[in-house]
C-alpha positions as a Markdown table, in Angstrom:
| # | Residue | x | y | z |
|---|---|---|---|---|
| 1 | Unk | 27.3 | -33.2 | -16.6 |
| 2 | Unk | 26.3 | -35.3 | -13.8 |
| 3 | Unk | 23.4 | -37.7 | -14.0 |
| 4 | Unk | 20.8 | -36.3 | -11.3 |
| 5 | Unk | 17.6 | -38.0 | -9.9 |
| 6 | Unk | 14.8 | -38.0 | -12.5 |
| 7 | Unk | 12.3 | -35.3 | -12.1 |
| 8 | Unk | 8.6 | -36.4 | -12.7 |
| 9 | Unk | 5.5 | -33.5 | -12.9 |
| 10 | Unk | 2.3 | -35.0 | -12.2 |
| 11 | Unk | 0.2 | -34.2 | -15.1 |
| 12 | Unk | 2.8 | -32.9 | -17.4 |
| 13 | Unk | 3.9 | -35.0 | -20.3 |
| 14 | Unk | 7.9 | -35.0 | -21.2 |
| 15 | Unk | 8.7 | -33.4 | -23.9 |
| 16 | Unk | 6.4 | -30.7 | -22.6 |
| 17 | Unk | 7.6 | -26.8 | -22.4 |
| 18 | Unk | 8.3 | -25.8 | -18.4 |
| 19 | Unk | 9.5 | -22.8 | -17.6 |
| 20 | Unk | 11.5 | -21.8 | -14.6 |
| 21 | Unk | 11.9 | -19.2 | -12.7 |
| 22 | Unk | 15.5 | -18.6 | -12.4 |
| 23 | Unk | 16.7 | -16.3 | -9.7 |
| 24 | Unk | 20.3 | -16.3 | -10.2 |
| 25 | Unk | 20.1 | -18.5 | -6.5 |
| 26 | Unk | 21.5 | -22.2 | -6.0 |
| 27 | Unk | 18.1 | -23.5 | -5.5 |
| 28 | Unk | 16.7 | -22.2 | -9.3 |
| 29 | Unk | 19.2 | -22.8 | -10.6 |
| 30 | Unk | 19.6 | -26.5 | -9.5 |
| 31 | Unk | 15.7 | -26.8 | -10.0 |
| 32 | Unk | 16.0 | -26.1 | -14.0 |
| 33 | Unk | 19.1 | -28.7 | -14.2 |
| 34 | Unk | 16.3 | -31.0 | -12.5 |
| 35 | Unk | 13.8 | -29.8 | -15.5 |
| 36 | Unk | 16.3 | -29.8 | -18.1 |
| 37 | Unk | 17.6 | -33.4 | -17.8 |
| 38 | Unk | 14.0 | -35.0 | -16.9 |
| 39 | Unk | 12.8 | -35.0 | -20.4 |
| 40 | Unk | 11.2 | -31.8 | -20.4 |
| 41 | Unk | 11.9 | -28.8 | -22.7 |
| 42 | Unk | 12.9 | -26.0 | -20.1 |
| 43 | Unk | 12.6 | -22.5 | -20.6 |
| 44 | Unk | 14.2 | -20.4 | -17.9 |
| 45 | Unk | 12.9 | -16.7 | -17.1 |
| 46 | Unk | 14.5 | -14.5 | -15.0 |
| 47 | Unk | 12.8 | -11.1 | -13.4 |
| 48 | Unk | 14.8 | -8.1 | -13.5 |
| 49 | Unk | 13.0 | -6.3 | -10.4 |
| 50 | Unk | 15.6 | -3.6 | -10.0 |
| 51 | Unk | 18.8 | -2.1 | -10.7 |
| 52 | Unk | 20.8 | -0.9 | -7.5 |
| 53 | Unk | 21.7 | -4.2 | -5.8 |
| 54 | Unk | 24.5 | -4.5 | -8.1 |
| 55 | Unk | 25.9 | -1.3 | -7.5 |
| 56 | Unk | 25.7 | -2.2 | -3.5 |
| 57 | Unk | 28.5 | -4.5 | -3.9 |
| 58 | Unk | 26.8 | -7.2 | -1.6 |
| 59 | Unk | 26.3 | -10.5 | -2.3 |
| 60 | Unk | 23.5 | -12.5 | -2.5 |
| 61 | Unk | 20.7 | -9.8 | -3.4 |
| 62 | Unk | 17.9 | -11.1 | -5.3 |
| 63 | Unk | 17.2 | -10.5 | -9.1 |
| 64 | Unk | 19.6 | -7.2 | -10.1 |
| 65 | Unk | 22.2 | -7.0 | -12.0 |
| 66 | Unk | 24.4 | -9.7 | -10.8 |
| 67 | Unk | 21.9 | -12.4 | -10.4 |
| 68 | Unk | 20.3 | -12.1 | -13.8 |
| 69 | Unk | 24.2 | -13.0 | -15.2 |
| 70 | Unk | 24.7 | -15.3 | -13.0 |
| 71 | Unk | 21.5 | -17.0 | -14.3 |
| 72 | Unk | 21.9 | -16.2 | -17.7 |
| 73 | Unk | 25.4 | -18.4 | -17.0 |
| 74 | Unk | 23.8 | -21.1 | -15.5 |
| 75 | Unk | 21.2 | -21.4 | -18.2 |
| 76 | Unk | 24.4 | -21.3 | -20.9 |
| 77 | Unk | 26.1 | -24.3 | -18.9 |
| 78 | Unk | 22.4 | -26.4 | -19.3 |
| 79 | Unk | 22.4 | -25.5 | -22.7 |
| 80 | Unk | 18.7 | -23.8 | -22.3 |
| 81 | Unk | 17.1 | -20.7 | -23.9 |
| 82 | Unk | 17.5 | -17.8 | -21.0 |
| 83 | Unk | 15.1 | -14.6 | -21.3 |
| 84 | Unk | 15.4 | -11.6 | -19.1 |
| 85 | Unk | 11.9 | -9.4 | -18.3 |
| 86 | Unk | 11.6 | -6.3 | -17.0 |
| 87 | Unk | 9.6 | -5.9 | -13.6 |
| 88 | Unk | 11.1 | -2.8 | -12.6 |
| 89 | Unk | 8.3 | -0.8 | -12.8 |
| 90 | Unk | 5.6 | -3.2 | -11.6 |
| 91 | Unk | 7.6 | -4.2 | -8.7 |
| 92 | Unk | 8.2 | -1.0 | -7.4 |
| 93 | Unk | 4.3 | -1.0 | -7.3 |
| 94 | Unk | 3.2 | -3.9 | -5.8 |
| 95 | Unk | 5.7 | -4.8 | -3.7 |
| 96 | Unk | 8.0 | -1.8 | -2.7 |
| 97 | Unk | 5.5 | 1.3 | -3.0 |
| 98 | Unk | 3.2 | -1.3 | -0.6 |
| 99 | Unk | 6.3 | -2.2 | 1.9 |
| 100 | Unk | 6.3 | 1.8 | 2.6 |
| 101 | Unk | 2.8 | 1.9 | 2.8 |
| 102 | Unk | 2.2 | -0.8 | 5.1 |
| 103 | Unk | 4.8 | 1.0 | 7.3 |
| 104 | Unk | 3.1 | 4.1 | 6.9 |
| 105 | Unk | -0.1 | 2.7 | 8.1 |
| 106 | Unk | 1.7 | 1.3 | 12.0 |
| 107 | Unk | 1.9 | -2.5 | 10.4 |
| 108 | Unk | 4.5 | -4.8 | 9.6 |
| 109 | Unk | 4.7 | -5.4 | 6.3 |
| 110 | Unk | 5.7 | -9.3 | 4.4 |
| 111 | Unk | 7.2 | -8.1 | 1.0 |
| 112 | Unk | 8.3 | -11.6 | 0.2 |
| 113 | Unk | 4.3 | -12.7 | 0.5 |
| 114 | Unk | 4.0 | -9.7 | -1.9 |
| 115 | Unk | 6.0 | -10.7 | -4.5 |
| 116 | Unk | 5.2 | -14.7 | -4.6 |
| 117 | Unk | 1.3 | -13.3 | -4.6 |
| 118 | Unk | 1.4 | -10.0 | -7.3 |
| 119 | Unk | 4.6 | -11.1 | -9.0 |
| 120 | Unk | 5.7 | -14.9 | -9.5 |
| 121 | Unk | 2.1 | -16.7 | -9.2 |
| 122 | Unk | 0.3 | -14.2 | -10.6 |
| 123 | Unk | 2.5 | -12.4 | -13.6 |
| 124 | Unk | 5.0 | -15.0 | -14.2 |
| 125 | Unk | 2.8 | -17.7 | -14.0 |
| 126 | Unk | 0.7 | -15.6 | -17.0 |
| 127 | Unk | 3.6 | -15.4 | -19.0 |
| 128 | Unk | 4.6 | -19.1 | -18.7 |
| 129 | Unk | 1.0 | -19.8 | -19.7 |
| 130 | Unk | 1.4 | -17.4 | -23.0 |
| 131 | Unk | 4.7 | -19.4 | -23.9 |
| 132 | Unk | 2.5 | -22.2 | -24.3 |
| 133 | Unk | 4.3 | -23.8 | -20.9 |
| 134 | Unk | 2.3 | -27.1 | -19.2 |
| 135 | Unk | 3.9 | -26.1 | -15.9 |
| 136 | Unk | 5.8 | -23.4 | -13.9 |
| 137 | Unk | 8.5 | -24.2 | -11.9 |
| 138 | Unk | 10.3 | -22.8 | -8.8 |
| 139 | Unk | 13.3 | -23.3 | -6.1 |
| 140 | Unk | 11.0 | -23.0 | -3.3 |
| 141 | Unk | 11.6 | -25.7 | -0.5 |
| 142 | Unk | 8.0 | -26.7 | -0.3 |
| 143 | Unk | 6.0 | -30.3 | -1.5 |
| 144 | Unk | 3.4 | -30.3 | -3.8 |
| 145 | Unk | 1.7 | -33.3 | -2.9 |
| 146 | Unk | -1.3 | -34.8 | -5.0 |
| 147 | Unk | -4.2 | -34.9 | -2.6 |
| 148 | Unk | -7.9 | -37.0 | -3.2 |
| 149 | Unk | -9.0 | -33.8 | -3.6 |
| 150 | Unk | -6.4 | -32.3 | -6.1 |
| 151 | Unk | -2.7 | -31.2 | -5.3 |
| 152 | Unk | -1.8 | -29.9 | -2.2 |
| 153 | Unk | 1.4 | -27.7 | -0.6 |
| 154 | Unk | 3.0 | -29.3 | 2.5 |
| 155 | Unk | 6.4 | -27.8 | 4.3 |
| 156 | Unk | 9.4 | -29.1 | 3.1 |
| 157 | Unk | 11.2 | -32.0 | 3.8 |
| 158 | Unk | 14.0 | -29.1 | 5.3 |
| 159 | Unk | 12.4 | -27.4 | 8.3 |
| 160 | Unk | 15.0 | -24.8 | 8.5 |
| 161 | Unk | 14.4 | -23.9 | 4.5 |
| 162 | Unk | 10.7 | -24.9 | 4.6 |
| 163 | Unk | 8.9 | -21.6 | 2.8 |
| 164 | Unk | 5.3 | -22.7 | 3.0 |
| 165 | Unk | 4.5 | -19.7 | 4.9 |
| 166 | Unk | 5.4 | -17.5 | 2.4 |
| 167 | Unk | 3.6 | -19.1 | 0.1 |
| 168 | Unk | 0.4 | -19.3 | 2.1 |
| 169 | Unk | -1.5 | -16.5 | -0.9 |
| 170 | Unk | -0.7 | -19.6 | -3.9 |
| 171 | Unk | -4.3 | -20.1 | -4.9 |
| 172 | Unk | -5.4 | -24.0 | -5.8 |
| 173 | Unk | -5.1 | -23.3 | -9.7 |
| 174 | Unk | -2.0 | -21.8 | -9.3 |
| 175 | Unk | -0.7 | -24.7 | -7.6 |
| 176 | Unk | -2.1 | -27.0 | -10.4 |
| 177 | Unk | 0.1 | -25.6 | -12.9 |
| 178 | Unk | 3.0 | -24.8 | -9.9 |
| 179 | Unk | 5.9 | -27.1 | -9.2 |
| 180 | Unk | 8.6 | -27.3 | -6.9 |
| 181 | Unk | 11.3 | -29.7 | -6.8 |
| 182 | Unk | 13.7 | -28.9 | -4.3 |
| 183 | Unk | 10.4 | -30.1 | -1.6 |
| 184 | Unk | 12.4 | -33.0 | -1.0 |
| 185 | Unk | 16.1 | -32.0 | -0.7 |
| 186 | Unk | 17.8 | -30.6 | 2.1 |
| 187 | Unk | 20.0 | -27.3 | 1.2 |
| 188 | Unk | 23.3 | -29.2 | 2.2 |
| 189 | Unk | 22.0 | -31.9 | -0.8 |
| 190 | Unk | 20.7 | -29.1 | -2.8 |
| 191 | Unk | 24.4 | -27.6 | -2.7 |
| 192 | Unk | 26.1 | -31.3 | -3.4 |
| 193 | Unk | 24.0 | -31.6 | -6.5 |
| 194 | Unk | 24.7 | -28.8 | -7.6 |
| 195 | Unk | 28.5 | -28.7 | -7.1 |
| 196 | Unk | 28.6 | -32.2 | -8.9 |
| 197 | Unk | 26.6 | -31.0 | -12.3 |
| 198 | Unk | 29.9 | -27.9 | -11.3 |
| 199 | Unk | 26.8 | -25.2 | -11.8 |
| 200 | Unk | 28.1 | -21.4 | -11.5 |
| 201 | Unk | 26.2 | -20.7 | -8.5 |
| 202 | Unk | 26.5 | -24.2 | -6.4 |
| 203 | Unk | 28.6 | -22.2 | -3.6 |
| 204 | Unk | 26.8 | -19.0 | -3.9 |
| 205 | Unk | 25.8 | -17.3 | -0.8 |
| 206 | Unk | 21.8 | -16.8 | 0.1 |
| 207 | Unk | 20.5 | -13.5 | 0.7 |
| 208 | Unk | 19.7 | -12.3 | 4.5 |
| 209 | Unk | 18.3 | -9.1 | 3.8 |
| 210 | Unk | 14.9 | -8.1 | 2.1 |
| 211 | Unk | 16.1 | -7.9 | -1.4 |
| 212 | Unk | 15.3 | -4.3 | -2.4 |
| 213 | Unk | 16.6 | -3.3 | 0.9 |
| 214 | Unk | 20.4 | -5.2 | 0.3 |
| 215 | Unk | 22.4 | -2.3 | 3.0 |
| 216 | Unk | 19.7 | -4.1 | 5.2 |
| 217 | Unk | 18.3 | 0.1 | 6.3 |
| 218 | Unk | 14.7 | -0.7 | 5.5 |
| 219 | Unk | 13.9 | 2.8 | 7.5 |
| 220 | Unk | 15.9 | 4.7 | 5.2 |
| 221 | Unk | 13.7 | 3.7 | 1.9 |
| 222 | Unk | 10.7 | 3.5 | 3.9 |
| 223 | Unk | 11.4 | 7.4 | 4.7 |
| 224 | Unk | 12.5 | 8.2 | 1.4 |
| 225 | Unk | 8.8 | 7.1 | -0.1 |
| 226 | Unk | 6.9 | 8.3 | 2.9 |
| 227 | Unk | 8.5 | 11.2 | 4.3 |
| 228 | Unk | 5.5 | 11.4 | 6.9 |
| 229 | Unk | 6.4 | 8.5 | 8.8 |
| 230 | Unk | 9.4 | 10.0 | 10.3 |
| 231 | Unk | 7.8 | 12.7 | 11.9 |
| 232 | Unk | 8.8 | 12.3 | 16.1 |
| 233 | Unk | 6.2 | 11.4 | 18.1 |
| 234 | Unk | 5.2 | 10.3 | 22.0 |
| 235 | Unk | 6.3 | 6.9 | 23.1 |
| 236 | Unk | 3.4 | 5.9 | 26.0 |
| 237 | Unk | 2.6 | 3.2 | 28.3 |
| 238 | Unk | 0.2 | 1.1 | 27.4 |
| 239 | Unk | -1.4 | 0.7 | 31.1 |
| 240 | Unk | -1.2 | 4.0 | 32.8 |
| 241 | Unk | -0.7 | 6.3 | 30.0 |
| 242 | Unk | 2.8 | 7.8 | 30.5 |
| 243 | Unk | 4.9 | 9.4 | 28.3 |
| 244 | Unk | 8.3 | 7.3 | 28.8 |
| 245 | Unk | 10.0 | 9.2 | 25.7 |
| 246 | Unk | 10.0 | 10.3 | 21.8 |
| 247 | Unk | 10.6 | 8.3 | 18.9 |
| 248 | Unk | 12.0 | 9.3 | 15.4 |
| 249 | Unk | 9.6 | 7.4 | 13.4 |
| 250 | Unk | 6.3 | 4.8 | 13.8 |
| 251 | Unk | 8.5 | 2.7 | 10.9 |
| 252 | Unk | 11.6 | 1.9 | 13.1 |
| 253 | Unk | 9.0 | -0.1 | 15.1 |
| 254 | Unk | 7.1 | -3.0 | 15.0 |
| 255 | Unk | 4.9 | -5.4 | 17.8 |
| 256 | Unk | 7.0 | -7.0 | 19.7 |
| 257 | Unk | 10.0 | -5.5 | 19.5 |
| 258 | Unk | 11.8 | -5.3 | 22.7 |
| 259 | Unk | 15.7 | -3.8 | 21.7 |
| 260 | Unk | 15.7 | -0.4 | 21.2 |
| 261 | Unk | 13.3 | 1.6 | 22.0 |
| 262 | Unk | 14.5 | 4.9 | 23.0 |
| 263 | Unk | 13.6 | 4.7 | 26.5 |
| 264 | Unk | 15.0 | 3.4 | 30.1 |
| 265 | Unk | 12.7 | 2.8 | 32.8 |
| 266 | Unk | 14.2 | 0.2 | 34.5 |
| 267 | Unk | 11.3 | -2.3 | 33.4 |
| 268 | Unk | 11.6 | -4.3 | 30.2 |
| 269 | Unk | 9.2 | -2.9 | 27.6 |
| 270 | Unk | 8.0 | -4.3 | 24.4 |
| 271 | Unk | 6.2 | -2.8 | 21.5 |
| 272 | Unk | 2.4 | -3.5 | 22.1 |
| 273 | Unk | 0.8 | -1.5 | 19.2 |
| 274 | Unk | 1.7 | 1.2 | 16.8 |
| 275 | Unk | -1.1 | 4.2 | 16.9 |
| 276 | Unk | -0.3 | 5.5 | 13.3 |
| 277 | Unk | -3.1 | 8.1 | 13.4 |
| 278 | Unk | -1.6 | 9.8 | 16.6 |
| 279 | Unk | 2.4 | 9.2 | 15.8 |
| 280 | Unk | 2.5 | 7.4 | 19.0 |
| 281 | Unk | 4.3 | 4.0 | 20.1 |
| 282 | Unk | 2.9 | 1.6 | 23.1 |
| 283 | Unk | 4.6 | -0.1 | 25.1 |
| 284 | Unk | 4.4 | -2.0 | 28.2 |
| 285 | Unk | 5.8 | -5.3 | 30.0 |
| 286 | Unk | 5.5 | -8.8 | 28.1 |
| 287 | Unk | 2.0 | -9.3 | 29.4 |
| 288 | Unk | 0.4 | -6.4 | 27.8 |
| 289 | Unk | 1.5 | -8.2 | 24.4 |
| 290 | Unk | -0.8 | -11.4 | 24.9 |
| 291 | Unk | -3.0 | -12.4 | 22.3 |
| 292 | Unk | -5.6 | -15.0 | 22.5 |
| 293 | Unk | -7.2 | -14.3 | 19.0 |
| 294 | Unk | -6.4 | -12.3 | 15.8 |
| 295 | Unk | -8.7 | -11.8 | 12.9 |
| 296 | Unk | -7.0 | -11.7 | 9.2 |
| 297 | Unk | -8.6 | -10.8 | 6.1 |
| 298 | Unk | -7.5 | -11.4 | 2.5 |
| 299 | Unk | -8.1 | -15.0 | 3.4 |
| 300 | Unk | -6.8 | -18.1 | 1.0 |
| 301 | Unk | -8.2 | -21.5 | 1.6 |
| 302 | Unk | -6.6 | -24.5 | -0.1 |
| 303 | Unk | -8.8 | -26.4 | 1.2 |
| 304 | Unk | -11.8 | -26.1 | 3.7 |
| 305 | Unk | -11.4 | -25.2 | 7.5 |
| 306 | Unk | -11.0 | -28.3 | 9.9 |
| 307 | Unk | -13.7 | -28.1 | 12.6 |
| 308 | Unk | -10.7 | -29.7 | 14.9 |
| 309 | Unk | -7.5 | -28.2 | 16.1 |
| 310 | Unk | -5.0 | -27.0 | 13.3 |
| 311 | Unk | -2.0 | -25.2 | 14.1 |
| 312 | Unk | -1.4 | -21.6 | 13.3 |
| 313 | Unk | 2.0 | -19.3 | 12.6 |
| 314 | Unk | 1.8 | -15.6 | 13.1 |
| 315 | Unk | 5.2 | -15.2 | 11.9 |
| 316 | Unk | 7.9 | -16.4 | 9.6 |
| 317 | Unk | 10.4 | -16.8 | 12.5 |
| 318 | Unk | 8.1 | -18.1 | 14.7 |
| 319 | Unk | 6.9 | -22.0 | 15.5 |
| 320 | Unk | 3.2 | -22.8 | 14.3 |
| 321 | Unk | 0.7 | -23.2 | 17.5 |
| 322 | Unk | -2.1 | -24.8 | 18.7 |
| 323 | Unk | -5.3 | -23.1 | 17.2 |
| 324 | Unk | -8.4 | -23.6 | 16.0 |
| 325 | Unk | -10.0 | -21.3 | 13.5 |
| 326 | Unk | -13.6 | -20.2 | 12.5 |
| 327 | Unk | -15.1 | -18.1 | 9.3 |
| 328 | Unk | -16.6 | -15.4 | 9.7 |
| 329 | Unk | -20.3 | -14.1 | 8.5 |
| 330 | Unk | -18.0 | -11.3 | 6.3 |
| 331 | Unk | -15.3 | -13.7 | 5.3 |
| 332 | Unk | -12.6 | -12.9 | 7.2 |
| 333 | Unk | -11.4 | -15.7 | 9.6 |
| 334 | Unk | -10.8 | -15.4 | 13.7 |
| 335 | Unk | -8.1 | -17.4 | 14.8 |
| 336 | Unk | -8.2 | -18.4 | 19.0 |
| 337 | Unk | -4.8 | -19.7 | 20.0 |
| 338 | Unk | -4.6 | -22.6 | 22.8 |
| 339 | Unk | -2.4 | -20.2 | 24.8 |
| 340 | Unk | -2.1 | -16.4 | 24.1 |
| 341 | Unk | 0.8 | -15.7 | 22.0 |
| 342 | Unk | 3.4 | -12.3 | 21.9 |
| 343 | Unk | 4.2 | -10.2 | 19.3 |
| 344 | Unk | 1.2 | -10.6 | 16.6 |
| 345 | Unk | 1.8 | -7.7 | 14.4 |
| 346 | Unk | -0.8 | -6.6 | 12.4 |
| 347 | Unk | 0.0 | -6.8 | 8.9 |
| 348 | Unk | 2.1 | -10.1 | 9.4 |
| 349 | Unk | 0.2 | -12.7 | 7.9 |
| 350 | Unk | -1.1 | -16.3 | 9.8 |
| 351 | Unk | -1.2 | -19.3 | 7.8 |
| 352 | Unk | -2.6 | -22.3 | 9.2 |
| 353 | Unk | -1.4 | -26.1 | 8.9 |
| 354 | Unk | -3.2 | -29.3 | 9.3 |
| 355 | Unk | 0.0 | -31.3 | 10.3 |
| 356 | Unk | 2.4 | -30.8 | 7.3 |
| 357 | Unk | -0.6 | -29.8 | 4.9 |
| 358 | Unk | -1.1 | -25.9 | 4.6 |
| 359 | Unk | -4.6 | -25.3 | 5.0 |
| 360 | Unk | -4.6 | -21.6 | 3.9 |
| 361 | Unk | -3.6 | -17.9 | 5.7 |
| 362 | Unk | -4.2 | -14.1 | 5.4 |
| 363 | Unk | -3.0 | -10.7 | 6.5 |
| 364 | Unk | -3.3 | -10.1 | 10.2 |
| 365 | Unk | -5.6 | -6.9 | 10.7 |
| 366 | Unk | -7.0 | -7.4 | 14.1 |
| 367 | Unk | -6.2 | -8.7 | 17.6 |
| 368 | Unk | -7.4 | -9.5 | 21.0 |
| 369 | Unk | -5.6 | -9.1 | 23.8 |
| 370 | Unk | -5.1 | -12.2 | 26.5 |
| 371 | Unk | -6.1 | -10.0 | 29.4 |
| 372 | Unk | -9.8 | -8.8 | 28.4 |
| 373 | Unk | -12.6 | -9.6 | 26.7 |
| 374 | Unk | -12.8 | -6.4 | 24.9 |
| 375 | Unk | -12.6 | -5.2 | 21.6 |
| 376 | Unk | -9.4 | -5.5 | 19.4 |
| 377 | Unk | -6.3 | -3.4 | 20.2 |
| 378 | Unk | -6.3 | -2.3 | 16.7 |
């Protein structure tokens, strides 16, 4: 094989036992080539989180049948030891059972949040720990960076990969023990380093769906384990109260959402919140979906609040902000954007960034809207 650049863990001595989390992707698998020819004595894990992506016959879904033999390949071809646990059951628990439920309750759910938080950092990282592992590796495109204070998690080198945000539940001594190599690389350089070491999956393709959802009709499963939420129900204007039409479910919807809504008025609507308790769907023009401020609760800190500006992100697909942000007496954290912001979704999370340093984030639960001073739409 190829001779790739060396890998160096702070804190981890070579020879030491790392084991990585191999998806059946590019990016884990390149990451335990990295591991595996620095010296270290790699171990790679791969989670077998459900069954029926395989039998979709799409590619690219994440951890079913195809990707565990395509890591179990890749692991063959670094001449590693390969083991293959089953997470079926606590998947469908804490990450699939809560996608419908966060539905069901009129939010907008983060399953991949879910699973880096209840799943990979949490469980994995327990496991890798047992195995007498110094360190757990991933293909995340995010730096770990040592900080005076201890290590910090910056965005990646790769704007377009970076996957801070997703990350924003990682607590500090999960990150001690958490490593990710591909901070650095590009995917284009990611791809070329893996095509040269001739790796199974250097050209495989990445996954655009949710990867439990892989025939991309995240209503149809969210119906299937809450049949409640597709009971029909009112769709109202937020400012004068008019019933502009029905809708076939408060899951097809989410804050912001401007294409199709079900109704023609010859004004262009957008989703301003989802009454769950009354089966009911606001909407209103762009200016009814303002925020100045949201409040989020399951807050992690990696390190302290600044008193200063920060910047914040309300969304994975969205640019970070101008902000500032302030604790609150209960522990939750209120976050005032410099100028109001559209589409913050309750149940979204917001993680905030001090330059390329990720300061922290939680789950959005609460927002204020730009036009009053009153208390949160939801």
């Amino acid at each position: 094989m190829s001779a790739l650049p060396t890998l160096e863990l702070p804190g981890v001595l070579h020879g030491a036992r790392v084991v990585v989390a191999m998806s059946g992707g590019v990016d884990s698998s390149l990451a335990a080539a990295l591991v595996a020819q620095s010296g270290y004595e790699a171990v790679g894990i791969t989670l077998q989180l459900y069954d029926h992506g395989a039998a979709t016959g799409r590619p690219g879904a994440c951890c079913a049948g195809r990707d565990v033999r395509d890591a179990r390949r890749v692991a063959d071809h670094l001449g590693i030891p390969h083991y293959v646990l089953d997470f079926e059951a606590r998947f469908r628990r804490e990450v699939i059972e809560d996608f419908a439920a966060t539905y069901a309750a009129g939010r907008t759910p983060v399953p991949c949040v879910r699973c880096n938080e209840r799943i990979k950092f949490r469980d994995l990282l327990a496991i890798a720990r047992g195995l007498g592992a110094a360190a757990l590796v991933t293909g995340h495109y995010v730096r770990r960076i040592e900080g005076p204070a201890g290590p910090e998690l910056h965005r990646a080198r790769d704007a377009a990969k970076d996957q801070s945000w997703f990350l924003f539940a990682t607590t500090r001594e999960q990150l001690a023990f958490c490593h990710f190599p591909l901070g650095a690389l590009t995917k284009e350089e990611t791809r070329r380093l893996a095509a040269a070491l001739e790796l199974p999956t250097a050209a495989k393709p990445e996954s655009q769906d949710i990867c439990f959802v892989p025939d991309g009709d995240h209503a149809r499963l969210v119906a299937r384990l809450r049949p409640e939420v597709a009971r029909g129900g009112e769709i109202v204007h937020v400012e004068d109260g008019r019933v502009l039409g029905r809708h076939g479910g408060i899951h097809r919807y989410t804050v912001g959402q401007r294409r199709g809504l079900g109704v023609a008025t010859g004004e262009r609507l957008y989703v301003v919140a989802i009454d769950a308790r009354r089966h009911r769907i606001l909407v209103g023009p762009r200016r009814a979906t303002l925020t100045r401020a949201l409040v989020m609760t399951g807050v992690n800190l990696l390190t302290p609040l600044p008193a200063g500006p920060l910047s914040a992100q309300h969304r994975y697909n969205e640019l970070a902000v101008p902000a500032r942000a302030e604790r609150l007496a209960d522990g939750r954290v209120r976050v005032v954007f410099a100028e109001p912001e559209s589409g913050v979704a309750p149940g979204q999370a917001c993680v905030l960034y001090d330059g390329t340093r990720l300061v922290g984030g939680g789950w959005i639960t609460a927002t204020e809207p730009a036009a009053a001073a009153s208390a949160p739409v939801i």
